[in-house]
N, CA, C and O atoms as CSV, one atom per row, in Angstrom:
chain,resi,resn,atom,element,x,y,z
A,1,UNK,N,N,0.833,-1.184,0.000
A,1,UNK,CA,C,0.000,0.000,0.000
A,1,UNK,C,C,0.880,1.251,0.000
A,1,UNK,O,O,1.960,1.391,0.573
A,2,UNK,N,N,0.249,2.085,-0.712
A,2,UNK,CA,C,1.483,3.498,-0.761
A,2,UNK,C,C,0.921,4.383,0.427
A,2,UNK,O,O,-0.199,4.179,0.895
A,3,UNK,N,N,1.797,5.412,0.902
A,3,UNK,CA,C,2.075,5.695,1.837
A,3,UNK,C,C,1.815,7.491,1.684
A,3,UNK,O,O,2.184,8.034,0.643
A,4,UNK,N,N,1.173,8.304,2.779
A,4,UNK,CA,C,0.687,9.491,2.879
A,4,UNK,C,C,2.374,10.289,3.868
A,4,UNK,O,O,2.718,9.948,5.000
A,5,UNK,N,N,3.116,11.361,2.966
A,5,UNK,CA,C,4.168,12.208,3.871
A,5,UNK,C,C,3.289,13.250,3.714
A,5,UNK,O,O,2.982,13.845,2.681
A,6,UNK,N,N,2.802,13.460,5.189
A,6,UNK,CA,C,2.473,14.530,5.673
A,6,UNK,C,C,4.092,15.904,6.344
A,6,UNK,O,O,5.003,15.784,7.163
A,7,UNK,N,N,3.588,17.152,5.308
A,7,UNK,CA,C,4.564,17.655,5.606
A,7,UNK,C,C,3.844,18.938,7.102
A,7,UNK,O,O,2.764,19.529,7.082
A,8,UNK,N,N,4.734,18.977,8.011
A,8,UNK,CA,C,4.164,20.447,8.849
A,8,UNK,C,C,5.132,20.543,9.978
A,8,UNK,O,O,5.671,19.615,10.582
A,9,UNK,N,N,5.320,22.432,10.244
A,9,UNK,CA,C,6.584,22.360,10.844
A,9,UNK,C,C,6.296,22.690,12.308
A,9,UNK,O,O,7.005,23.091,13.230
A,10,UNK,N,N,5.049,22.391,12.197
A,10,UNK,CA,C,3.987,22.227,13.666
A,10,UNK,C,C,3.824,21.280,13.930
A,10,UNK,O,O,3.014,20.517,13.403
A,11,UNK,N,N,4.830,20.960,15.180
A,11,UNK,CA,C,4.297,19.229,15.761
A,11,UNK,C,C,3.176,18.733,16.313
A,11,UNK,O,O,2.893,17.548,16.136
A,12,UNK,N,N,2.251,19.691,17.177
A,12,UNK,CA,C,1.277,19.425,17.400
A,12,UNK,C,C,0.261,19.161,16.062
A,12,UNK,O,O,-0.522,18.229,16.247
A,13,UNK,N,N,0.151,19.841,14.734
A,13,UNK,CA,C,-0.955,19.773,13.952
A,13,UNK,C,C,-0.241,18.486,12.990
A,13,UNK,O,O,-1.042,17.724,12.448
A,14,UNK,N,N,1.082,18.267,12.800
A,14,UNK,CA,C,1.944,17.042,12.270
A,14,UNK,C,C,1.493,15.689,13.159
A,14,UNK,O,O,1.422,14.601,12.587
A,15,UNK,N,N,1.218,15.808,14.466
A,15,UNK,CA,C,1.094,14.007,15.112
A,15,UNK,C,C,-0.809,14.475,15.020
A,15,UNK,O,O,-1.450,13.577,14.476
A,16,UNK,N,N,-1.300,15.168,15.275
A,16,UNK,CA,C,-2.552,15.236,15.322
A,16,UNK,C,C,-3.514,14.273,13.573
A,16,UNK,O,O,-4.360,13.385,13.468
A,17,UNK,N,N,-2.762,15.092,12.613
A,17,UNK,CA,C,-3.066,14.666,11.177
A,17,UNK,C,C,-2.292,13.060,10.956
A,17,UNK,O,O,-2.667,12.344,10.028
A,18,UNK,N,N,-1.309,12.654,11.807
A,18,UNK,CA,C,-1.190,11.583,11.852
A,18,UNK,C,C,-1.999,10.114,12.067
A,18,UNK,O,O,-2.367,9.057,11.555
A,19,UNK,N,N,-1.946,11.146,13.515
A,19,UNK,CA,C,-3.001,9.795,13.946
A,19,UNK,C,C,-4.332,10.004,13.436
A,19,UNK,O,O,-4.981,9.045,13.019
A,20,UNK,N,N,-4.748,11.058,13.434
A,20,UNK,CA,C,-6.760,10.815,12.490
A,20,UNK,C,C,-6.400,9.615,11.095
A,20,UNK,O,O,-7.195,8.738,10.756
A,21,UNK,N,N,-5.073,9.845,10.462
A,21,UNK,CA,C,-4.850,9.018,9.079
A,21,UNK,C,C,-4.569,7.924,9.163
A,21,UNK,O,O,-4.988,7.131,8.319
A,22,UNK,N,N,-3.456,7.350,10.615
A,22,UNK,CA,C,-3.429,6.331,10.862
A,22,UNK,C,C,-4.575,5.504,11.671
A,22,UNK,O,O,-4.663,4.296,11.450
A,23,UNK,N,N,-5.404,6.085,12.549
A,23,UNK,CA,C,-6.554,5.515,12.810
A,23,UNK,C,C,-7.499,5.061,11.835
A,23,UNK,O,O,-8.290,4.149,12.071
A,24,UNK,N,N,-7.440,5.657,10.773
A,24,UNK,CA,C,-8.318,5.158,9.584
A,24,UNK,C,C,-7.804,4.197,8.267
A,24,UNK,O,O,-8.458,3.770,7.315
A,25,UNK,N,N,-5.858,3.981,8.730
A,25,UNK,CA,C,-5.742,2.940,8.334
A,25,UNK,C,C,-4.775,3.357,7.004
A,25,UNK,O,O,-4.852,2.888,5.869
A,26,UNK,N,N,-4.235,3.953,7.296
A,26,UNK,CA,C,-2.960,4.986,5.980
A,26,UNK,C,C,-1.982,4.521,6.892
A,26,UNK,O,O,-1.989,4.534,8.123
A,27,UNK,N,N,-1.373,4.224,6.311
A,27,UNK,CA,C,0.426,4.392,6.837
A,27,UNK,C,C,1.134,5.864,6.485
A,27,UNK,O,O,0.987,6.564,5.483
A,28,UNK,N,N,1.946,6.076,7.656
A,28,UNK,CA,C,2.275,8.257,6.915
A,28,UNK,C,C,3.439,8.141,7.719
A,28,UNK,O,O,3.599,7.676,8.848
A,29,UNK,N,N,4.200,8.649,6.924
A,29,UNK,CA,C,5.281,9.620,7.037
A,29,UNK,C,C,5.304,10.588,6.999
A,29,UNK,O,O,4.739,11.248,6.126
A,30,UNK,N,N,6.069,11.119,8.074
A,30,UNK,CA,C,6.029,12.765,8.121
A,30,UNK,C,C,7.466,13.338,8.400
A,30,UNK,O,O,8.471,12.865,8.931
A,31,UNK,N,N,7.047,14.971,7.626
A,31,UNK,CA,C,8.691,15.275,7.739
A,31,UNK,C,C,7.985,17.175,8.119
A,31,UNK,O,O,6.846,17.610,8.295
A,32,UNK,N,N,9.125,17.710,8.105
A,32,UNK,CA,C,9.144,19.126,9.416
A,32,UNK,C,C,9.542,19.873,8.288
A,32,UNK,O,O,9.961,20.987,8.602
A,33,UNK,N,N,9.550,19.683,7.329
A,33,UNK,CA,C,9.815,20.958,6.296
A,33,UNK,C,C,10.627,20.314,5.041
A,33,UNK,O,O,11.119,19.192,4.919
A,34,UNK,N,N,10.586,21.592,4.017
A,34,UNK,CA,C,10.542,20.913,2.705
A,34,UNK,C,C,11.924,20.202,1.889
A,34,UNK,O,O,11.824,19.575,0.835
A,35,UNK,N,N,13.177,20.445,2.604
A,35,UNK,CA,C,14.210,19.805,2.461
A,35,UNK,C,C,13.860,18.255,2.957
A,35,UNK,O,O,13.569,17.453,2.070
A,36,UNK,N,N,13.871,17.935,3.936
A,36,UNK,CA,C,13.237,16.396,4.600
A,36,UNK,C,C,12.247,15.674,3.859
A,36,UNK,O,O,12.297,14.470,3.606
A,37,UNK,N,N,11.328,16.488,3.520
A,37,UNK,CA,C,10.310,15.872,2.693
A,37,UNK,C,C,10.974,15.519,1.175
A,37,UNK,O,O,10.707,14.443,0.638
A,38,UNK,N,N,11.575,16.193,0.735
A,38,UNK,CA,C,11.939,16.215,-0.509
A,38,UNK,C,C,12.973,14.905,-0.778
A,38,UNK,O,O,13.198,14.226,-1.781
A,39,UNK,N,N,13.541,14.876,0.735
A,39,UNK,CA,C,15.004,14.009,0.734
A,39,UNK,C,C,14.126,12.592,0.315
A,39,UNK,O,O,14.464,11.792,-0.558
A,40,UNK,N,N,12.628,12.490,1.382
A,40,UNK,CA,C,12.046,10.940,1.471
A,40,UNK,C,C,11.085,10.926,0.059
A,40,UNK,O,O,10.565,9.835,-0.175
A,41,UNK,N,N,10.807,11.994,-0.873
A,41,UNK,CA,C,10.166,11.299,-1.639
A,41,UNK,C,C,11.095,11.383,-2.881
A,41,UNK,O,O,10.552,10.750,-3.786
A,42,UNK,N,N,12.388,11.961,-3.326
A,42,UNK,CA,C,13.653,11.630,-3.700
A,42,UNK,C,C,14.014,10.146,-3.485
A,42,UNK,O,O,14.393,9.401,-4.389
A,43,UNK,N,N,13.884,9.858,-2.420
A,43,UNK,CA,C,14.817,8.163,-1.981
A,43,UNK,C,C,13.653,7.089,-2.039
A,43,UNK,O,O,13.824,5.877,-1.903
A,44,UNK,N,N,12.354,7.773,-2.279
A,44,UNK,CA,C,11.456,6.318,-2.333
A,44,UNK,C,C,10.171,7.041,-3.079
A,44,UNK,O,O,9.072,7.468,-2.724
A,45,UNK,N,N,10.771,6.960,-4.067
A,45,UNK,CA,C,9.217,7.569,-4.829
A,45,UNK,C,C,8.179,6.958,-5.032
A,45,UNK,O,O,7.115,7.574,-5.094
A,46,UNK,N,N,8.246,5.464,-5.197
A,46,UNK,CA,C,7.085,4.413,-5.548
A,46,UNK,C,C,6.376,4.216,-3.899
A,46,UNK,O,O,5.183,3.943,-3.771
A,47,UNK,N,N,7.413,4.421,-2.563
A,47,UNK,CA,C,6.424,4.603,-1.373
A,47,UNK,C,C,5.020,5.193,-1.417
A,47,UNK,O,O,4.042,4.593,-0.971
A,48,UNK,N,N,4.966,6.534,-2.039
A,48,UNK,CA,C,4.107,7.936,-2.017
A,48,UNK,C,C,3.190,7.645,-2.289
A,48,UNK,O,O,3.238,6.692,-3.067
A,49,UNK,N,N,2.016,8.042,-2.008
A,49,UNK,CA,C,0.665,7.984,-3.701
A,49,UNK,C,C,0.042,8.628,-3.011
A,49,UNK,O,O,-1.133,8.267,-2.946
A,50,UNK,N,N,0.439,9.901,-2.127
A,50,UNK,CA,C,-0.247,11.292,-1.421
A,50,UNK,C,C,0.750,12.088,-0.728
A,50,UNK,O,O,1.503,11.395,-0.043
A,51,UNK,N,N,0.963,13.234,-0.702
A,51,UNK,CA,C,1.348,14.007,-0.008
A,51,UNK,C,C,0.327,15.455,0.534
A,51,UNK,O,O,-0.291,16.112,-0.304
A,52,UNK,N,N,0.282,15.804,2.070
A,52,UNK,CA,C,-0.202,16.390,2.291
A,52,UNK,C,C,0.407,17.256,3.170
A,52,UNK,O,O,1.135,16.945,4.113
A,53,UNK,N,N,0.037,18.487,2.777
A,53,UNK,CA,C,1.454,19.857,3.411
A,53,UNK,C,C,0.412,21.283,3.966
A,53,UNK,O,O,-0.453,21.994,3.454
A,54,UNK,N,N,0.947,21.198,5.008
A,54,UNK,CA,C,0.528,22.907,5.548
A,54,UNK,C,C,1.244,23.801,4.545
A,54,UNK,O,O,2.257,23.309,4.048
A,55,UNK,N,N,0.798,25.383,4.046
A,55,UNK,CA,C,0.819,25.945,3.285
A,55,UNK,C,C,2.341,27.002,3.674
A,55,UNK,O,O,3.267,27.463,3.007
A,56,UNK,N,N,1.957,27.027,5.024
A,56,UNK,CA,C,3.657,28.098,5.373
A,56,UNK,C,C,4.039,27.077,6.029
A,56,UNK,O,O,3.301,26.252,6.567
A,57,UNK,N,N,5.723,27.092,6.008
A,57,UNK,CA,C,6.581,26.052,6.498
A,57,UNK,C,C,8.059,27.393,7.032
A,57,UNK,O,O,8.142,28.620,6.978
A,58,UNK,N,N,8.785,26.514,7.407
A,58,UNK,CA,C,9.656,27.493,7.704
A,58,UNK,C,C,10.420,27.709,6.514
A,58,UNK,O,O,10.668,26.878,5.640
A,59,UNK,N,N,10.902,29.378,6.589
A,59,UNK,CA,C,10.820,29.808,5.053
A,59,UNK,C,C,10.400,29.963,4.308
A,59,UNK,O,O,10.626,31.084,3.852
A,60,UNK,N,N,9.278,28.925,3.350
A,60,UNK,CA,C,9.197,28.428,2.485
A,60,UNK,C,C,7.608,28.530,2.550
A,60,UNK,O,O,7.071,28.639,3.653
A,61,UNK,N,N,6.635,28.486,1.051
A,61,UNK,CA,C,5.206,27.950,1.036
A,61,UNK,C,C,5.160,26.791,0.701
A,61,UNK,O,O,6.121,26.189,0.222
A,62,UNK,N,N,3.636,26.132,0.974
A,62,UNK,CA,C,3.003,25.159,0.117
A,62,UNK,C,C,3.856,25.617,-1.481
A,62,UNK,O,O,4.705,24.727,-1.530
A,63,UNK,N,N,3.978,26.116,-2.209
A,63,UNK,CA,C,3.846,26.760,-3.462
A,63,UNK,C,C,4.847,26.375,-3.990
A,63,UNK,O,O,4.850,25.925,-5.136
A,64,UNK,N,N,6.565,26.546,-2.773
A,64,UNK,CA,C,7.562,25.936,-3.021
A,64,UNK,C,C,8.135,24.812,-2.964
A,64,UNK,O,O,9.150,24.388,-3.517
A,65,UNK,N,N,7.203,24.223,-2.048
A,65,UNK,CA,C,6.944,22.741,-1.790
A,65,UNK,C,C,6.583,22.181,-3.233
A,65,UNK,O,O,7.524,21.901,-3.975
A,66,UNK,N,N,5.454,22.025,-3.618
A,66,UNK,CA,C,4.480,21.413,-5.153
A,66,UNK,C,C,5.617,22.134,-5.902
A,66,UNK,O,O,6.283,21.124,-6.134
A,67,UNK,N,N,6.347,23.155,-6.463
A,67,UNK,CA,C,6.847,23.488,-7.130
A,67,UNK,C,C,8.269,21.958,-7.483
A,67,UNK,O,O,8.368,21.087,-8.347
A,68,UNK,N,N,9.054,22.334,-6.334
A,68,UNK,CA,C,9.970,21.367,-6.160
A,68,UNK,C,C,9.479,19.608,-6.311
A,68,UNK,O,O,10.305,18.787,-6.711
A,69,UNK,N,N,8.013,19.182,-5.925
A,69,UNK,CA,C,8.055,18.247,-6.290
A,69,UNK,C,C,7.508,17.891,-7.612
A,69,UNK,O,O,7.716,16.753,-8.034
A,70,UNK,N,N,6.815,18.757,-8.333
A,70,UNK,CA,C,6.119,18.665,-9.172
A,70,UNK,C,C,7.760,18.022,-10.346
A,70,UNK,O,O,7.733,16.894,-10.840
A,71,UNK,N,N,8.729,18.786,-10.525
A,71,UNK,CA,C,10.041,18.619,-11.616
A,71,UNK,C,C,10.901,16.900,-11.371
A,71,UNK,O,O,11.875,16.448,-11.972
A,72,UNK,N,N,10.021,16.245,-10.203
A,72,UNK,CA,C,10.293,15.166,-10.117
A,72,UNK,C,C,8.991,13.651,-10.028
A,72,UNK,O,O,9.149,12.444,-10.215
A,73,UNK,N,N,7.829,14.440,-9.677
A,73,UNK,CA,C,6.708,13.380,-9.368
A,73,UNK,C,C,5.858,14.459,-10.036
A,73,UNK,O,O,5.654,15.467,-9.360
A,74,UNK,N,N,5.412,14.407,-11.077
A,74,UNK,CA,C,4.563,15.584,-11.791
A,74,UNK,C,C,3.346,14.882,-11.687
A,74,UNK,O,O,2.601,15.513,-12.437
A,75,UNK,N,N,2.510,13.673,-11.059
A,75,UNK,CA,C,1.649,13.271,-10.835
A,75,UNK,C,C,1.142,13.122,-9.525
A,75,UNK,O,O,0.077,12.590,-9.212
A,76,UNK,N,N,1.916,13.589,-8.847
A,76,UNK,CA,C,1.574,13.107,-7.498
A,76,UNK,C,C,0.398,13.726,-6.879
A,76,UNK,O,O,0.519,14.950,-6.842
A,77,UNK,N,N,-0.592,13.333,-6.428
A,77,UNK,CA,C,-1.122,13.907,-5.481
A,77,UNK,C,C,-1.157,14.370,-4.503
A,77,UNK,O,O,-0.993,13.715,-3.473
A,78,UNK,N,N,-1.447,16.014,-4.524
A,78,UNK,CA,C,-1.124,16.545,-3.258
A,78,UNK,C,C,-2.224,17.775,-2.310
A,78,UNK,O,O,-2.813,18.544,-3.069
A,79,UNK,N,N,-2.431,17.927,-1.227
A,79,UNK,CA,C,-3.372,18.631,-0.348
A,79,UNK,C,C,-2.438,19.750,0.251
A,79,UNK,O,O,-1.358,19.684,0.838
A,80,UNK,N,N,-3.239,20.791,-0.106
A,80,UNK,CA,C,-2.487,21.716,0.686
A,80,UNK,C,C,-3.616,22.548,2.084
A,80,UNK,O,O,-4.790,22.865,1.893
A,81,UNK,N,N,-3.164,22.664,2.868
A,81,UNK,CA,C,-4.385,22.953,4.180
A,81,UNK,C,C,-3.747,24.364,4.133
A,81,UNK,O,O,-2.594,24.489,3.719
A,82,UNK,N,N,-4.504,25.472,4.565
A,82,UNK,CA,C,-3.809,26.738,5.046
A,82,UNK,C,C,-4.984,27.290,5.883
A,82,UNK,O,O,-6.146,26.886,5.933
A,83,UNK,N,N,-4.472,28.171,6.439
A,83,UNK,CA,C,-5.174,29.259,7.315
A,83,UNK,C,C,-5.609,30.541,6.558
A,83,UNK,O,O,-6.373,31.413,6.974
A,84,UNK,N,N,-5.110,30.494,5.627
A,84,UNK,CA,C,-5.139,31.902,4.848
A,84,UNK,C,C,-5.901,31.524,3.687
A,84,UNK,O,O,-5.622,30.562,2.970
A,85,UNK,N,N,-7.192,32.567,3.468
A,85,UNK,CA,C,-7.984,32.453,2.263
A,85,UNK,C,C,-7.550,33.039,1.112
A,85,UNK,O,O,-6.559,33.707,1.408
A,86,UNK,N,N,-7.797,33.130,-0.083
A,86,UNK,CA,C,-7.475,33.369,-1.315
A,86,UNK,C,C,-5.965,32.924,-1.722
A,86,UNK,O,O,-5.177,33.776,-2.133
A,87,UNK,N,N,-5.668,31.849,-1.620
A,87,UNK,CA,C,-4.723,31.382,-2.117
A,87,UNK,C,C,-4.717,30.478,-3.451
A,87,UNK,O,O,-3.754,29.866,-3.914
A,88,UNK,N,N,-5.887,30.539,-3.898
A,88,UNK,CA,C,-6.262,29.568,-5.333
A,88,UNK,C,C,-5.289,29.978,-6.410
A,88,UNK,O,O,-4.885,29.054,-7.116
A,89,UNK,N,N,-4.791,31.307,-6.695
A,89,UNK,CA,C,-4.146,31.953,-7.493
A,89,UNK,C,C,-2.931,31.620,-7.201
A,89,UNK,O,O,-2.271,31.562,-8.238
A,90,UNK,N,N,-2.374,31.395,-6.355
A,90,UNK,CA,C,-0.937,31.195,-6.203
A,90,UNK,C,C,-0.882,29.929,-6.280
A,90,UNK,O,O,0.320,29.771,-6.492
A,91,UNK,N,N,-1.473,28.601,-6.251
A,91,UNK,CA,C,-1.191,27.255,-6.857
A,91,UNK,C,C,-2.101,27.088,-8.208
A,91,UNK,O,O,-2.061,26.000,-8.783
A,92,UNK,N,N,-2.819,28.012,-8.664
A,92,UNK,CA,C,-3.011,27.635,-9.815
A,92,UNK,C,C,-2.283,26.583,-11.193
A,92,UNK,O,O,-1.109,26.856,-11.443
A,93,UNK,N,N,-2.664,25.909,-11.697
A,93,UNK,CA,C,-1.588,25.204,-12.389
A,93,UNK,C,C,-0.959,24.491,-11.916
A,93,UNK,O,O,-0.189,23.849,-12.630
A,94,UNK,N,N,-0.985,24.280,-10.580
A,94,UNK,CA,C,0.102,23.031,-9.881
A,94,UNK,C,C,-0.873,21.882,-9.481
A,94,UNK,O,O,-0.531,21.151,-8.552
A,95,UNK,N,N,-2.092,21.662,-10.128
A,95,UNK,CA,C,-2.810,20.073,-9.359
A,95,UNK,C,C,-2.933,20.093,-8.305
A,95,UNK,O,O,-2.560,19.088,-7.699
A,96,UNK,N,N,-3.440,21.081,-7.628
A,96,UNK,CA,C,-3.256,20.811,-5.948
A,96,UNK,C,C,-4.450,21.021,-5.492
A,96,UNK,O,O,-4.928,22.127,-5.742
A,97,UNK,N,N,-5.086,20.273,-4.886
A,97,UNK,CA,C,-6.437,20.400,-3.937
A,97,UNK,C,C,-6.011,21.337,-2.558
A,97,UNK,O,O,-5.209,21.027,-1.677
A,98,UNK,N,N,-6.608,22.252,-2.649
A,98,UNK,CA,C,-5.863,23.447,-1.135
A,98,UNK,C,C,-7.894,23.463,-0.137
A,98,UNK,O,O,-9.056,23.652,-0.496
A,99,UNK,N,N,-7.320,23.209,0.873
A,99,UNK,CA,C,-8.111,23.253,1.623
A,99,UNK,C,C,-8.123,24.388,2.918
A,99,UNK,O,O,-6.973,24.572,3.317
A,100,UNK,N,N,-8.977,25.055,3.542
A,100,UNK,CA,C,-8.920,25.512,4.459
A,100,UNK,C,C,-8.805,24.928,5.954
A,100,UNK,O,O,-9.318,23.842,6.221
A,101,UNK,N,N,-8.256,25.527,6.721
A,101,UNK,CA,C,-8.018,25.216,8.639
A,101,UNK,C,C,-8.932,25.765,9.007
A,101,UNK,O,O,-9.154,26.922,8.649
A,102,UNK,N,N,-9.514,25.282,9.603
A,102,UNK,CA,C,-9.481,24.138,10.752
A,102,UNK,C,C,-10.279,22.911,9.506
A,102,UNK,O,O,-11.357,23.170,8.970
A,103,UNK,N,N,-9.665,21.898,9.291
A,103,UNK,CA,C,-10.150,20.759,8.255
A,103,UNK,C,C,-10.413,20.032,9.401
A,103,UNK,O,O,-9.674,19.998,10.385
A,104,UNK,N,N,-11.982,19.162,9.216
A,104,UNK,CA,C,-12.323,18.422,10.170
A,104,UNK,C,C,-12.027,17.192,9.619
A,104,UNK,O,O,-12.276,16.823,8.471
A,105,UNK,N,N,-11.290,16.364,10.817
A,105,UNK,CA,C,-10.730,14.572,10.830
A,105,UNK,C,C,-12.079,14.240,9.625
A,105,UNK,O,O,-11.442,14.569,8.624
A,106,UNK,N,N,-12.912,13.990,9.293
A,106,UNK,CA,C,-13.812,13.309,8.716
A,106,UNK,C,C,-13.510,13.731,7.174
A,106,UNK,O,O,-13.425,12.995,6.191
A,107,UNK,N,N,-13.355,15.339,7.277
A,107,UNK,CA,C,-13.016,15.614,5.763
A,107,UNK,C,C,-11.428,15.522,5.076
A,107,UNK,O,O,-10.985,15.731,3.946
A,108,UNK,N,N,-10.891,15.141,6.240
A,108,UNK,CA,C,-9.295,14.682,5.873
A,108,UNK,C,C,-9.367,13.190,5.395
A,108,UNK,O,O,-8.777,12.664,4.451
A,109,UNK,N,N,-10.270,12.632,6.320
A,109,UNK,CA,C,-10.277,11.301,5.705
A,109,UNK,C,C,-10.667,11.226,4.118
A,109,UNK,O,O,-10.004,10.817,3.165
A,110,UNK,N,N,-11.848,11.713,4.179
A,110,UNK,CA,C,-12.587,11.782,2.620
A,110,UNK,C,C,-11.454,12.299,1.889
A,110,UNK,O,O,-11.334,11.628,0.865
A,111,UNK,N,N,-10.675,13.091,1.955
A,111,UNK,CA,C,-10.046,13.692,1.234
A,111,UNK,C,C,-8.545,12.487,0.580
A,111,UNK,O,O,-7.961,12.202,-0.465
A,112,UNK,N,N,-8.544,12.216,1.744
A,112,UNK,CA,C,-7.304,10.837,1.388
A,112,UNK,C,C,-8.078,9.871,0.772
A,112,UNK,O,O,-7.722,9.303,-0.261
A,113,UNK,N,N,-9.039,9.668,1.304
A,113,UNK,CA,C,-9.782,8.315,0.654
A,113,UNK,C,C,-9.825,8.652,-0.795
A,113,UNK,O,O,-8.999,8.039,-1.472
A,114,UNK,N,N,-10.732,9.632,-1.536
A,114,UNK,CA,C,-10.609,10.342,-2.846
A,114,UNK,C,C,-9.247,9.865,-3.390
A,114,UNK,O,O,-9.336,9.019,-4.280
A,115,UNK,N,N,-7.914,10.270,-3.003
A,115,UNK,CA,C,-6.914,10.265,-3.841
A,115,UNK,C,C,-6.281,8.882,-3.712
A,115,UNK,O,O,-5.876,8.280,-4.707
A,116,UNK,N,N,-6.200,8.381,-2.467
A,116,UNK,CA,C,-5.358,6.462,-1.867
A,116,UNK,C,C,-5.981,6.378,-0.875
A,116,UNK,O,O,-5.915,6.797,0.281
A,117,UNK,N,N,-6.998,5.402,-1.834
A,117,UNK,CA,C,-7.549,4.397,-0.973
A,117,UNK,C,C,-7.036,3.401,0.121
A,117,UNK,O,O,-6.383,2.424,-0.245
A,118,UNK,N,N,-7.337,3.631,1.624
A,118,UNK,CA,C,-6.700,3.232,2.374
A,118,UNK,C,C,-6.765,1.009,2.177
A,118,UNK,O,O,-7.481,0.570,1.277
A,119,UNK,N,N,-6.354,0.476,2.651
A,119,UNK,CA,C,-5.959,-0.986,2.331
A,119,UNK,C,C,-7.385,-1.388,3.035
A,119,UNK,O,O,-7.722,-2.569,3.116
């Protein structure tokens, strides 16, 4: 079964989105920002078949995140959650389902279920 890297450089909202995904039966990896993330879906690309990322990271956006993975996994599926509205324009063109915070456990599930189907 392929595997959900949840990216966020918030540990509390990183083990929280964990466990709602692993309670419902995803296996996830998670990484603290977009070098780390990049390193694990670089070294195991056939693991993946979701990635899901908070929109600010340290430094860096959602934007630069999908950017960087898109020139290596240009299919991948990916969720971006943010706090901040009107951001449709700035991932335009990148395939990205962007969702708003506070995302409730039920619509995270649906939302994974939609893209990898859990086993």
């Amino acid at each position: 079964m392929k595997q959900i890297l949840l990216i966020d450089d918030s540990a509390t909202q990183l083990r929280l989105r964990e466990t709602i995904l692993r309670d419902s039966g995803y296996v996830v990896d998670i990484a603290t920002g977009m070098e780390s993330a990049l390193k694990l879906l670089r070294a195991y690309p056939e693991r993946f078949g979701l990635v899901i990322s908070d929109h600010l990271l340290q430094g860096v956006t959602g934007v630069d995140v999908v950017k960087r993975i898109r020139t290596f996994l240009p299919n991948m599926p990916v969720i971006i959650i943010s706090g901040m509205p009107g951001l449709e324009e700035d991932y335009q063109g990148l395939n990205v389902l962007l969702r708003q915070k506070p995302i409730p456990p039920a619509e995270l599930i649906a939302l994974a279920h939609s893209l990898l189907p859990a086993a």
